[in-house]
ROLUM-978826 format. One line per field, with one value per residue: residue number from 1; x, y, z of N, C-alpha, C, O in turn. Coordinates in pm, 1 decimal, m for minus. Layout:
! ROLUM-978826
resi c(NUM;...)
n.x c(X;...)
n.y c(Y;...)
n.z c(Z;...)
ca.x c(X;...)
ca.y c(Y;...)
ca.z c(Z;...)
c.x c(X;...)
c.y c(Y;...)
c.z c(Z;...)
o.x c(X;...)
o.y c(Y;...)
o.z c(Z;...)
***
This chain:
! ROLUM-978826
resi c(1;2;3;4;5;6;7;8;9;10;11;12;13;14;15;16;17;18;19;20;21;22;23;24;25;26;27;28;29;30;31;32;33;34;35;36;37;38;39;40;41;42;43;44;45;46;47;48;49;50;51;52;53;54;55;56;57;58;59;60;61;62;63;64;65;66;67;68;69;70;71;72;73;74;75;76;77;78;79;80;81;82;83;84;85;86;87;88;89;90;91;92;93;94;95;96;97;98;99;100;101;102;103;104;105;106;107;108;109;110;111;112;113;114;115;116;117;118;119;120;121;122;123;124;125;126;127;128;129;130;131;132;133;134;135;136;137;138;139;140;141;142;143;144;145;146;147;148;149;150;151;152;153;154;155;156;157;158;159;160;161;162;163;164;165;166;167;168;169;170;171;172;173;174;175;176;177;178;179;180;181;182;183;184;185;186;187;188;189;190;191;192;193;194)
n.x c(m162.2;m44.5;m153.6;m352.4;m514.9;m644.7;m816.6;m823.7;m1083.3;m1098.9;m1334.8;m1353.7;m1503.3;m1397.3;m1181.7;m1179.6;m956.3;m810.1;m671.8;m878.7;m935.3;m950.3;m1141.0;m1067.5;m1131.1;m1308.0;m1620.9;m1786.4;m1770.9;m1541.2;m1432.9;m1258.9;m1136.4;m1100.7;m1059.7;m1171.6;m1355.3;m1668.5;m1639.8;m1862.9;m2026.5;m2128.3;m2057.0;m1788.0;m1461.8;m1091.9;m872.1;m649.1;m483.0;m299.4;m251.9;m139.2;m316.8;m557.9;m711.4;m750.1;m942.2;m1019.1;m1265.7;m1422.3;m1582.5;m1393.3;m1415.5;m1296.4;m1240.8;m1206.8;m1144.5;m1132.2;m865.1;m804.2;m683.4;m462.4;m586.1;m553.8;m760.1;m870.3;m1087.8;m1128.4;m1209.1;m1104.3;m1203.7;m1263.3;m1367.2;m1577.1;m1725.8;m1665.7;m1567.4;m1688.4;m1446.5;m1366.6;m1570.8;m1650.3;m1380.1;m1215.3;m989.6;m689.4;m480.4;m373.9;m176.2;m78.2;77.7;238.3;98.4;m24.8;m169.8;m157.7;m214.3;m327.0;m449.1;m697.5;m609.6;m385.6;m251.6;m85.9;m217.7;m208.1;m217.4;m271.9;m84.2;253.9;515.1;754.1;748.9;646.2;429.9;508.9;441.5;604.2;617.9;590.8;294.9;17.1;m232.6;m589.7;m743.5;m694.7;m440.6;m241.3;24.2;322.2;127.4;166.0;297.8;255.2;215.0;274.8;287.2;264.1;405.8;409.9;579.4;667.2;726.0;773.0;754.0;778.2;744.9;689.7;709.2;574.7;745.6;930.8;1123.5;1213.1;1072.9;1149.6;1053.6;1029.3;1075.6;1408.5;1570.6;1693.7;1835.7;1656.1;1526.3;1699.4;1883.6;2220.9;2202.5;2001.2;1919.1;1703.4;1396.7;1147.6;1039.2;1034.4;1308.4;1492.7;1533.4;1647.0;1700.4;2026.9;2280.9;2479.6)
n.y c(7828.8;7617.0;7714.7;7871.1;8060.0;8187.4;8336.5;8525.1;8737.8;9042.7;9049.3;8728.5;8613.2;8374.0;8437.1;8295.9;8266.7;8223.7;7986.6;7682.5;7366.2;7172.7;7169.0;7322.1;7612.7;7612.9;7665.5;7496.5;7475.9;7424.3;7646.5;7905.7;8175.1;8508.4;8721.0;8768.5;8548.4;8476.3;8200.6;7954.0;8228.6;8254.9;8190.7;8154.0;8171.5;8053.2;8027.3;7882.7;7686.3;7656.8;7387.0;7198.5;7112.6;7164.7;7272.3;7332.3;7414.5;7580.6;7645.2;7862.9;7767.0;7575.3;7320.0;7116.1;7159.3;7056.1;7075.0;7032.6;6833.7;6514.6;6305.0;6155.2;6119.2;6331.0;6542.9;6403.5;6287.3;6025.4;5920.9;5876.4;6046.8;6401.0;6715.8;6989.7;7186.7;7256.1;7004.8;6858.0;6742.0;6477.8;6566.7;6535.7;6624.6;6899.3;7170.9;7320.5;7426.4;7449.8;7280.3;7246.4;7065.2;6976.1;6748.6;6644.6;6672.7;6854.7;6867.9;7038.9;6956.7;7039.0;6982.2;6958.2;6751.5;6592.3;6536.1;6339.7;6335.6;6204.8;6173.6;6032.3;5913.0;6005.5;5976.9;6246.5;6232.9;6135.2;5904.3;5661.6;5533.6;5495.9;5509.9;5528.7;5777.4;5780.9;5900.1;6132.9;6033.3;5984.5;6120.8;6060.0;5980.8;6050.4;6280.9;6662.3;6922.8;7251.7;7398.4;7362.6;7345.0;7279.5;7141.8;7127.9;6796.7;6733.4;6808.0;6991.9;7077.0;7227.5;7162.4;7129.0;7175.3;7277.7;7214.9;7096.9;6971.3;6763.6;6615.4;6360.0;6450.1;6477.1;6627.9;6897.8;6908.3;7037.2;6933.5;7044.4;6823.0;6625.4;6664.8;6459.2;6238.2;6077.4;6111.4;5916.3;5910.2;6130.0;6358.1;6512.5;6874.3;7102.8;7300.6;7450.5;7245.4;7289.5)
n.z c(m11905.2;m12195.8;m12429.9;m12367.0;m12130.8;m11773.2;m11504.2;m11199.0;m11087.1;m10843.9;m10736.4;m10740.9;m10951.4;m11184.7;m11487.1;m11851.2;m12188.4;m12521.5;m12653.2;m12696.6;m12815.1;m12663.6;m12501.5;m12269.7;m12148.4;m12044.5;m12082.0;m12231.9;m12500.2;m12755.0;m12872.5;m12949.2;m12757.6;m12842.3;m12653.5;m12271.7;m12095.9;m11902.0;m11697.5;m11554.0;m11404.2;m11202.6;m10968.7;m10693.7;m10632.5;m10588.4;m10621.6;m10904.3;m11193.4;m11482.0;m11685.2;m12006.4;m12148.6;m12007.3;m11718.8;m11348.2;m11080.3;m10765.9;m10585.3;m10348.9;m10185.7;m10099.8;m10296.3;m10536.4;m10905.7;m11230.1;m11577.3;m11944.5;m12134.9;m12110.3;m12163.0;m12039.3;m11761.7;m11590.8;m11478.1;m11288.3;m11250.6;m11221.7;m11491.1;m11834.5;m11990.1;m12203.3;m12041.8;m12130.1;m11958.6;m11607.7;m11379.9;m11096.2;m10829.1;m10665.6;m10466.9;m10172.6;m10084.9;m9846.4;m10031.4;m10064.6;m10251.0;m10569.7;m10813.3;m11182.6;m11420.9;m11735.7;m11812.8;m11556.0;m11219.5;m10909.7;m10557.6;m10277.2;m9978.9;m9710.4;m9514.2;m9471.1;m9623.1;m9922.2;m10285.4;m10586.0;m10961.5;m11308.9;m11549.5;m11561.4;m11607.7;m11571.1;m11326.3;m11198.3;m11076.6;m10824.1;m10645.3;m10626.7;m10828.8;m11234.4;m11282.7;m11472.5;m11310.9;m11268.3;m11042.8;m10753.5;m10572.1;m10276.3;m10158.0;m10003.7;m9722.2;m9509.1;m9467.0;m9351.9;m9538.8;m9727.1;m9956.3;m10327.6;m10628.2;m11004.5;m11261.6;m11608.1;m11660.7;m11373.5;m10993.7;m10761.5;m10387.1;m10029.5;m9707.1;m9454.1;m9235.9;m9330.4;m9439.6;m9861.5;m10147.2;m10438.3;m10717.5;m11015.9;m11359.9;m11444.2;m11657.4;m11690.6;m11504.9;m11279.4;m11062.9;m10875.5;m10816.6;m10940.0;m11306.2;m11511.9;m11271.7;m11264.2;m11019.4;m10835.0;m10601.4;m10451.2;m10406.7;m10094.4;m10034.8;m9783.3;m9536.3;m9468.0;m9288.5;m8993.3)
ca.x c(m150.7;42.8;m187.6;m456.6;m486.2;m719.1;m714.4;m946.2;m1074.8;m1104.8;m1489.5;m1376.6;m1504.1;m1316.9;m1199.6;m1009.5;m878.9;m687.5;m669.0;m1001.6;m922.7;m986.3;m1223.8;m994.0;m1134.9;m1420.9;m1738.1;m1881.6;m1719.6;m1413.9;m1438.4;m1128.4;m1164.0;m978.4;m1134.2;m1149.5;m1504.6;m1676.3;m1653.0;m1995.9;m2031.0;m2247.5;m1994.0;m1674.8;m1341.6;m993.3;m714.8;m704.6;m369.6;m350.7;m186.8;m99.5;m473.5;m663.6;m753.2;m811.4;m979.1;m1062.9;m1410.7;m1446.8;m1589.2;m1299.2;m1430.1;m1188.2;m1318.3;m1110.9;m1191.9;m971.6;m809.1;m831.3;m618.5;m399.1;m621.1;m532.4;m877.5;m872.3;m1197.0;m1168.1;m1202.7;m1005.8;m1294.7;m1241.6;m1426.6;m1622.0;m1726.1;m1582.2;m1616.2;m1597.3;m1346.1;m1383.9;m1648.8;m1651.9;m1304.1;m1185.6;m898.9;m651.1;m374.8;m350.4;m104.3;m113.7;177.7;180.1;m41.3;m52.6;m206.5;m142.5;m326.6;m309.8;m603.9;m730.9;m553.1;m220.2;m203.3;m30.8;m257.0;m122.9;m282.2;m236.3;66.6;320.7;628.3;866.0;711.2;605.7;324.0;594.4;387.9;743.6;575.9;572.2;186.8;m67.7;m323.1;m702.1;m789.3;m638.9;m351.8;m221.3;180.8;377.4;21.6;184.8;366.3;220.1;267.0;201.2;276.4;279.9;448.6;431.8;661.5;599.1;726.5;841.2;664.0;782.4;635.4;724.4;646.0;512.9;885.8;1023.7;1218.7;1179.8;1090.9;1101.6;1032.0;1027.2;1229.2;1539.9;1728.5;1800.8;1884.3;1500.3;1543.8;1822.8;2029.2;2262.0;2146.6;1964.5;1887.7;1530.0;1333.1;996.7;992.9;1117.6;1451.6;1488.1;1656.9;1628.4;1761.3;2143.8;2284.9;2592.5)
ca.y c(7701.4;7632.6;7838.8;7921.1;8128.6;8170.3;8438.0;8555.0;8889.2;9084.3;8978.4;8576.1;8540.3;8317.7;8389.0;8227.2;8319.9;8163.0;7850.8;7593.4;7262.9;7005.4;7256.4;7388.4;7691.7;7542.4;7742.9;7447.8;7479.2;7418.4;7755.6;8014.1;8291.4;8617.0;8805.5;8708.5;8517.0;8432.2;8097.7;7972.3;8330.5;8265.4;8100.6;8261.8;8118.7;8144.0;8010.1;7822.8;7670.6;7571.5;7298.6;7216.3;7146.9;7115.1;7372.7;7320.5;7565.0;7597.8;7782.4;7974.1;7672.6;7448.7;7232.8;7132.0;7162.2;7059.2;7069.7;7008.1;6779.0;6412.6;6147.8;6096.1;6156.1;6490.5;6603.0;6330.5;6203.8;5853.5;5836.7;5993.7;6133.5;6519.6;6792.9;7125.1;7275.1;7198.5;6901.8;6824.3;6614.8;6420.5;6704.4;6567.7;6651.4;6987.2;7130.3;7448.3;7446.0;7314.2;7297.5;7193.7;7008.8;6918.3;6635.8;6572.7;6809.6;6807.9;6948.5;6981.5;6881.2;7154.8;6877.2;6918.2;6634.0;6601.4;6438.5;6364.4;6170.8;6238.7;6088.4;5979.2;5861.3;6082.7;5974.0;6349.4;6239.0;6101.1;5820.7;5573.7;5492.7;5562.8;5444.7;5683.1;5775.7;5857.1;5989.3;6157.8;5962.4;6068.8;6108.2;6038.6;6024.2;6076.0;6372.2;6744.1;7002.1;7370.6;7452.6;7322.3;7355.3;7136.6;7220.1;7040.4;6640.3;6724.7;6842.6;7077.3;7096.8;7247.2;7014.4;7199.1;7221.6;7378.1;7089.4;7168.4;6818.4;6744.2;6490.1;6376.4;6430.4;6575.1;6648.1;6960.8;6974.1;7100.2;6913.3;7052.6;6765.2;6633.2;6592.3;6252.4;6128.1;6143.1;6034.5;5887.1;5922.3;6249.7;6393.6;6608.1;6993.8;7162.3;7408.6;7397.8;7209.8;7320.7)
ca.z c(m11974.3;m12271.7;m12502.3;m12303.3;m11963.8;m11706.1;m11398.4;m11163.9;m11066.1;m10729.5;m10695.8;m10714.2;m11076.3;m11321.1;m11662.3;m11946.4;m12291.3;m12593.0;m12714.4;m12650.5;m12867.0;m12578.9;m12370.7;m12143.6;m12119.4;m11943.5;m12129.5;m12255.3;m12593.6;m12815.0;m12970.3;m12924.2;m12690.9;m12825.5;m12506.8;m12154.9;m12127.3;m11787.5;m11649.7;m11419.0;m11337.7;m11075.5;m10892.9;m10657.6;m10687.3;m10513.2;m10701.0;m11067.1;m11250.3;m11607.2;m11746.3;m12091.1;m12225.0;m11901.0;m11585.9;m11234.5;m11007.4;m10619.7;m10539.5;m10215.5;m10060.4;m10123.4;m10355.5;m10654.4;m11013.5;m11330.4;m11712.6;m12077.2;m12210.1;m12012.7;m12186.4;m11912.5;m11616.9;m11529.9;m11470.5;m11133.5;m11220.4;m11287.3;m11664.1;m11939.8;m12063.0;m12201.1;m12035.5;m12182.6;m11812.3;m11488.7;m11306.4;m10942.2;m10819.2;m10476.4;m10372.8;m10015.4;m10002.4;m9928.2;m10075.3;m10017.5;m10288.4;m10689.2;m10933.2;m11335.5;m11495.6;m11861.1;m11794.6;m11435.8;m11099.4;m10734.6;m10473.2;m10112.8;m9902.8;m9634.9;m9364.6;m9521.9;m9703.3;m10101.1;m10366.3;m10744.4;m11049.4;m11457.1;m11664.9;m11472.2;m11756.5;m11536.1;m11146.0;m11147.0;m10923.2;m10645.9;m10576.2;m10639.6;m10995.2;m11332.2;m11297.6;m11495.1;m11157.4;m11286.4;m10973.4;m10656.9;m10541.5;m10161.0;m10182.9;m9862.0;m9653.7;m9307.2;m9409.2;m9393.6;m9630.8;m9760.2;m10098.0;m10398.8;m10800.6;m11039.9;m11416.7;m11698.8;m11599.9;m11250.8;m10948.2;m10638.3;m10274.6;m9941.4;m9611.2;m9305.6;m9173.8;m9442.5;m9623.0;m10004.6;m10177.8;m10577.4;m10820.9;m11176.6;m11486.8;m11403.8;m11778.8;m11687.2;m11299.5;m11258.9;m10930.6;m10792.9;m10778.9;m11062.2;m11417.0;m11570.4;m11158.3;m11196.5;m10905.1;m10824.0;m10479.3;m10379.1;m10313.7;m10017.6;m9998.1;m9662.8;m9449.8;m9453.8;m9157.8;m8895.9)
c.x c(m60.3;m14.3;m326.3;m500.1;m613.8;m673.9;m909.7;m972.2;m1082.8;m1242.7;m1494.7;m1426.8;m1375.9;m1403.1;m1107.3;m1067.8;m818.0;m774.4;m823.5;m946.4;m994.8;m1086.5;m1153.0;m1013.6;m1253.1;m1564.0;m1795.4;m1874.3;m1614.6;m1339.4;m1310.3;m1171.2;m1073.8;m986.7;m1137.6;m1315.6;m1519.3;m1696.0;m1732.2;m1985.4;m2116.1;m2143.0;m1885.8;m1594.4;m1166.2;m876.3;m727.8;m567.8;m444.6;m239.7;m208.2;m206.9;m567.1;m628.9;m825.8;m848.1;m1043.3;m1166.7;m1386.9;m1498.3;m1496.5;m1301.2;m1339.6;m1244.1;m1167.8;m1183.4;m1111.4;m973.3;m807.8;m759.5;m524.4;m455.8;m582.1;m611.0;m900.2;m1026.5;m1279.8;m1210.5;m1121.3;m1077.2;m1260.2;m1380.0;m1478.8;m1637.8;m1658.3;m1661.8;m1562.8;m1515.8;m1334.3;m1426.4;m1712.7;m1546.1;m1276.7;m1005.4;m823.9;m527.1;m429.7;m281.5;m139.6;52.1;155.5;86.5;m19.7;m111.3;m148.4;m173.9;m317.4;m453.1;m559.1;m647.7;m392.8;m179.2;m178.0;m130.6;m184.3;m227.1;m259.6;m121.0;181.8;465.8;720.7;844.2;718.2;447.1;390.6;550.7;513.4;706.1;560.2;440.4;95.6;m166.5;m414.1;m777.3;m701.7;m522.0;m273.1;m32.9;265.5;266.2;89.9;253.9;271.8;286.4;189.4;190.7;317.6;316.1;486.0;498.8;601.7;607.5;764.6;749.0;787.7;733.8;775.3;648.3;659.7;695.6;999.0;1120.4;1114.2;1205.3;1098.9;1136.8;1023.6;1071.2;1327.8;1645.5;1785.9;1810.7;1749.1;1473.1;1581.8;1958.5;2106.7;2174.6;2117.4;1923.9;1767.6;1494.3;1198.7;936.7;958.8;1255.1;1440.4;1561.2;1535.2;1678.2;1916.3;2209.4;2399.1;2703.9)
c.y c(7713.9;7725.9;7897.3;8014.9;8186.3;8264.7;8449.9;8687.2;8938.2;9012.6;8828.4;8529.7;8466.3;8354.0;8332.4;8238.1;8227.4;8072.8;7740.5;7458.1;7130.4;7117.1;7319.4;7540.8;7688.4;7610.9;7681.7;7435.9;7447.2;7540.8;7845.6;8131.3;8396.7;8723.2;8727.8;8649.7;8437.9;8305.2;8049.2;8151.1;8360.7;8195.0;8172.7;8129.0;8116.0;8099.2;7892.7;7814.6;7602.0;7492.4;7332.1;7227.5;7083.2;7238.2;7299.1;7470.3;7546.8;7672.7;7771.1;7863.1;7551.0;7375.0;7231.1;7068.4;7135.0;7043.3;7066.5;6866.6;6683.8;6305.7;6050.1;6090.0;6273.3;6564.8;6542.5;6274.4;6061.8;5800.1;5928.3;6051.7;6328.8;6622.6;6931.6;7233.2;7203.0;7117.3;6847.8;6689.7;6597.9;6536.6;6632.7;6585.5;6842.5;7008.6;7293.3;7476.7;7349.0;7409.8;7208.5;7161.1;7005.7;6871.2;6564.6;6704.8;6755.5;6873.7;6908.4;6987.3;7029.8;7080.1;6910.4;6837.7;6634.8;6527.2;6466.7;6275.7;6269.7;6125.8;6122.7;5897.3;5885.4;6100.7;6168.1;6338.1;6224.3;6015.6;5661.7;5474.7;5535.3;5535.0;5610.4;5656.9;5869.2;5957.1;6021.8;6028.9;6030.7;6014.3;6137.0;6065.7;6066.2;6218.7;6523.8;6843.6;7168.7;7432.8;7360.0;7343.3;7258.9;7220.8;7135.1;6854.9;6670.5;6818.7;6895.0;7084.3;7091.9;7183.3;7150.4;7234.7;7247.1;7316.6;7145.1;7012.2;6794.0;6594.3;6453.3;6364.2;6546.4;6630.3;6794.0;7025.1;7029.7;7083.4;6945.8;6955.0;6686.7;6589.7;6483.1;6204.9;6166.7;6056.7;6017.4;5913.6;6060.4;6256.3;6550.9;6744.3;7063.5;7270.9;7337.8;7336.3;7304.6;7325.5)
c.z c(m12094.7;m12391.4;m12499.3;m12165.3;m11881.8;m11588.9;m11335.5;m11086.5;m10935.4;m10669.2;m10723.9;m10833.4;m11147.7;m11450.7;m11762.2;m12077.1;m12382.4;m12648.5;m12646.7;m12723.9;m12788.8;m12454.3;m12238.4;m12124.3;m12007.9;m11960.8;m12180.7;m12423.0;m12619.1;m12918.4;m12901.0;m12911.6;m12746.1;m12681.3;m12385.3;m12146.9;m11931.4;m11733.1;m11529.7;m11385.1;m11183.0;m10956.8;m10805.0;m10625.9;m10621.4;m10539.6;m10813.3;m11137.9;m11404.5;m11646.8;m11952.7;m12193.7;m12129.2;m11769.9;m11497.0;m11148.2;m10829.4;m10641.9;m10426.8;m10099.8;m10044.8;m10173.7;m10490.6;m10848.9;m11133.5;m11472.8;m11825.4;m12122.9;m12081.8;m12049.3;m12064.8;m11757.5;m11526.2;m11432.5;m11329.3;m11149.1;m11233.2;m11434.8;m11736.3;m12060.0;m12119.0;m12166.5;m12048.2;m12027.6;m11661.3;m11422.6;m11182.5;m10902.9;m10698.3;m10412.3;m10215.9;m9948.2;m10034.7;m9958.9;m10039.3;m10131.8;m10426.3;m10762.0;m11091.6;m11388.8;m11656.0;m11857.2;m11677.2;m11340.2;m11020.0;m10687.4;m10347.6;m10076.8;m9797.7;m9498.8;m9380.7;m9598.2;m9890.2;m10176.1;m10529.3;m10836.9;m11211.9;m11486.8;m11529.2;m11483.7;m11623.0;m11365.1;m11121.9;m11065.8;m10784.8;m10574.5;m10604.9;m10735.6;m11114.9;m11361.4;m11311.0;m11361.0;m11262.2;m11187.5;m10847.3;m10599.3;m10400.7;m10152.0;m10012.8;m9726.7;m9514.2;m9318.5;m9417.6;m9500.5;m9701.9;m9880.4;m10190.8;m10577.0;m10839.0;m11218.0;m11490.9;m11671.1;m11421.7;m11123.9;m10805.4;m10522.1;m10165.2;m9820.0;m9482.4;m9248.9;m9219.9;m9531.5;m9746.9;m10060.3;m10358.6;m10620.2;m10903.1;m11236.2;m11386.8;m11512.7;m11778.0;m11553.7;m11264.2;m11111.7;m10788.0;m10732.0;m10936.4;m11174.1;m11452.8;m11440.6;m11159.4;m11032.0;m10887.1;m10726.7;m10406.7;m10342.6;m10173.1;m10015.7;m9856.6;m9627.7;m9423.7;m9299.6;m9107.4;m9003.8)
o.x c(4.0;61.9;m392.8;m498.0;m693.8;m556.0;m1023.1;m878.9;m1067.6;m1246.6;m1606.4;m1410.8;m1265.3;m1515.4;m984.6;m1188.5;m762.7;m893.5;m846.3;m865.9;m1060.8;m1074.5;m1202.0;m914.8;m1268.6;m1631.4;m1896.4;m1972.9;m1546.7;m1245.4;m1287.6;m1227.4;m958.5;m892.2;m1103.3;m1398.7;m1434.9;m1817.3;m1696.5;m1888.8;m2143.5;m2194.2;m1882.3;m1639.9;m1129.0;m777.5;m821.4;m515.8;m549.0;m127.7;m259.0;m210.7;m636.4;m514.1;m922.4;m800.6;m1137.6;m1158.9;m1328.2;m1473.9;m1525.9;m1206.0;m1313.4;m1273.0;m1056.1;m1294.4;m997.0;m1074.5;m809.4;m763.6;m523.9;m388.4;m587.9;m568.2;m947.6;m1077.4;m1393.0;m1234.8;m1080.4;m1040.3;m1220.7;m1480.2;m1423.0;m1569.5;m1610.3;m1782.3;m1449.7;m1526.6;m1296.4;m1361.9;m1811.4;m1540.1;m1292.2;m916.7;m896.7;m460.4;m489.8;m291.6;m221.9;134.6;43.2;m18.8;1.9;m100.1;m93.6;m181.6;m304.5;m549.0;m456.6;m635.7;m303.3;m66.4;m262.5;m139.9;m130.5;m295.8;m234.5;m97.4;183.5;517.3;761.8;891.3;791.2;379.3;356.9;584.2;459.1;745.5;499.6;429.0;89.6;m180.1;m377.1;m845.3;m621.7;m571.8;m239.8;13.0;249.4;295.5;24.8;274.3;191.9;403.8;68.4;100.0;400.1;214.5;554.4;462.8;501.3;502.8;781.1;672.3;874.3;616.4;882.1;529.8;746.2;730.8;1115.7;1173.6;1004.6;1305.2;989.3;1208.9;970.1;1144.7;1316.8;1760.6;1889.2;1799.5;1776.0;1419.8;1547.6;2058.2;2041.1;2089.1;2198.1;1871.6;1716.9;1555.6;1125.8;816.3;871.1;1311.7;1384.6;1679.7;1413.1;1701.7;1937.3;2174.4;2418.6;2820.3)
o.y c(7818.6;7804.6;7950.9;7919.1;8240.8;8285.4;8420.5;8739.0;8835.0;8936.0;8777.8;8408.9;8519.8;8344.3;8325.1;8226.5;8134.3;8072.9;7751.8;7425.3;7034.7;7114.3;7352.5;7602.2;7759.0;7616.6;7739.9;7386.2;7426.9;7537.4;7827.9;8197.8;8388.2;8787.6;8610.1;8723.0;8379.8;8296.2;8082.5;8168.6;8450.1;8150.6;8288.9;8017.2;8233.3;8135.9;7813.4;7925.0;7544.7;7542.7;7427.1;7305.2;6983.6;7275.9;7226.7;7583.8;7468.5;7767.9;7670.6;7861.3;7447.3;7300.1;7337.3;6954.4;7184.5;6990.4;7105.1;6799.5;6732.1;6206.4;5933.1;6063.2;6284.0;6629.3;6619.3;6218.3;6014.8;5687.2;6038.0;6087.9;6385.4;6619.4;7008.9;7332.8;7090.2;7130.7;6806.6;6573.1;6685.6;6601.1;6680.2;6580.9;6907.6;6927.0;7380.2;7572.4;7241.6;7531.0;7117.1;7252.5;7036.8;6925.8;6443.5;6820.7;6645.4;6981.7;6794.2;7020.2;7097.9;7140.4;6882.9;6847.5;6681.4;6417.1;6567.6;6179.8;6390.3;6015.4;6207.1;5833.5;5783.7;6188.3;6214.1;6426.5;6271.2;6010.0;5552.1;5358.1;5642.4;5526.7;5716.1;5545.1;5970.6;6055.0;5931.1;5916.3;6147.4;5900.5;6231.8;6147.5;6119.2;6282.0;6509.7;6832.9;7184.6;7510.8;7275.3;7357.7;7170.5;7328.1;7071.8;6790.5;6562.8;6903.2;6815.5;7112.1;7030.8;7153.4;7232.1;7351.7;7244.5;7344.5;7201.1;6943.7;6835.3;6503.4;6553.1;6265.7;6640.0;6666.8;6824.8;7139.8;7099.7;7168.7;6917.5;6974.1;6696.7;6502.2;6392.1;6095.6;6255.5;5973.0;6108.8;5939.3;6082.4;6179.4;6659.9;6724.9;7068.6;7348.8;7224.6;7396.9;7403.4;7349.0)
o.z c(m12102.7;m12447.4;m12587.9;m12087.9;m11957.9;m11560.3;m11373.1;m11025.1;m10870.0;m10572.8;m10734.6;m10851.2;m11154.7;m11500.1;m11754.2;m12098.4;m12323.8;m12679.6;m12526.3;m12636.7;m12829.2;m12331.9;m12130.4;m12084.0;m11908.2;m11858.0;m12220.3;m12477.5;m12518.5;m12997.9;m12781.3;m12998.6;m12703.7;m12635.7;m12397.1;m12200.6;m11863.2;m11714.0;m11416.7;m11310.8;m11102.9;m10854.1;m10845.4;m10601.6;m10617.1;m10475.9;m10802.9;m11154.3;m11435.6;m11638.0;m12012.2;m12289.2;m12149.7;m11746.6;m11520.9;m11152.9;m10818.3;m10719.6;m10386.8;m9979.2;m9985.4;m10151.7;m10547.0;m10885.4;m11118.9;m11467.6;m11801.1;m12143.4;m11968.6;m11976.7;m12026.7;m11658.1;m11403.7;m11336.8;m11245.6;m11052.1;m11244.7;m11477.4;m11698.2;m12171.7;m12017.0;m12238.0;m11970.3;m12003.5;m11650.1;m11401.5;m11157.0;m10940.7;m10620.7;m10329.6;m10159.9;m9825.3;m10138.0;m9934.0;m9991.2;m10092.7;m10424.1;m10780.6;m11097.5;m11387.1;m11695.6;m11890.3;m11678.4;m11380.3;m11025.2;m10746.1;m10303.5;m10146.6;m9796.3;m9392.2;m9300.7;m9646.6;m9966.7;m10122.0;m10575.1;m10801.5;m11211.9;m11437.6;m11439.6;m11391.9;m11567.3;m11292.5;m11034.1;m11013.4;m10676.1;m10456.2;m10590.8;m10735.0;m11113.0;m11483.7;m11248.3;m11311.3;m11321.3;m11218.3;m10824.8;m10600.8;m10421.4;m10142.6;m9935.9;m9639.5;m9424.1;m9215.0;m9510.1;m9536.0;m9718.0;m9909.7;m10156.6;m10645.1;m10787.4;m11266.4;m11458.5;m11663.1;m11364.3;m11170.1;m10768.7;m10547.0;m10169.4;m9834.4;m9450.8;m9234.0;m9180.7;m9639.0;m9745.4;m10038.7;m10396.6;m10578.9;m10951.3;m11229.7;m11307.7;m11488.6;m11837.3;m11510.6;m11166.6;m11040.8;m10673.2;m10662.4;m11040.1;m11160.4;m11433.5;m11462.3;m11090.9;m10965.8;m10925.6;m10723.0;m10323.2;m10264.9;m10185.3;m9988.5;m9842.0;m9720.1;m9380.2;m9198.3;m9178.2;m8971.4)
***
């Protein structure tokens, strides 16, 4: 995160470090970790991004947990409430992939499918709006997809057939295509043709 960090160990625990202000460390406090401190320990875990003052995290059964800082809806849980421990987010869906922006996520679904929601100034959700999204938002539903990065306004993702898609601010080519063309939608890079 931007001054906080979070990791997780061989045995599936989460932990996180640093900075607390808006709870993003997710211990149930605002207090500043100099040490690595255990997050639910009772819990196992399998991948965890941090944003700028908010963390998301996958557990082992796919369910998708977020905590921090909430003004923009980051967190996906329908209010812009700020949260101390993690809180599930659409726990009847599951989920296989998340990223952390400044102040937005995205997350693939276990189906393939893209979701987005947070701040949204710079259409780094890709939903063809600058509209803040409180909760999950499903970005080109028909298409599949496997990975996902998201930077600070702009967001990244690879589509089941290997097109390379981005979105967002663009001031400095972040996109890959010229400077200043942001986009809301997506622009496409692929596999070079003939």
């Amino acid at each position: 995160g931007w001054s906080h960090t979070v990791a997780l160990r061989a045995d599936g625990t989460l932990w996180a470090w640093g900075y607390n202000g808006s709870g993003q460390l997710g211990d149930g406090t605002t207090t500043r970790r100099l040490t690595p401190t255990a997050i639910q320990p009772g819990e196992r875990w399998q991948a965890v991004a941090g944003g700028w003052s908010h963390t998301v995290a996958l557990r082992a059964d796919g369910t998708l947990w977020a905590w921090g800082n909430n003004v923009w809806g980051q967190l996906g849980d329908g209010t812009t409430t700020l949260r101390l421990t993690p809180t599930a987010i659409q726990p009847d869906a599951r989920w296989q992939a998340v990223a952390a922006g400044w102040s937005h996520t995205v997350a693939l679904r276990a189906d393939g499918t893209l979701w987005a929601w947070g701040r949204n100034e710079q259409g780094q959700l890709g939903d063809g709006t600058r509209t803040q999204r409180l909760t999950p938002t499903a970005i080109q539903p028909d298409a599949r997809w496997q990975a996902v990065a998201a930077g600070s306004q702009h967001t990244v993702a690879l589509r089941e057939d290997g097109t390379l898609w981005a979105w967002g601010s663009n001031e400095q080519g972040q996109l890959g295509i010229p400077p200043w063309r942001q986009v809301l939608g997506g622009a496409v890079w692929g596999p070079p043709g003939p």
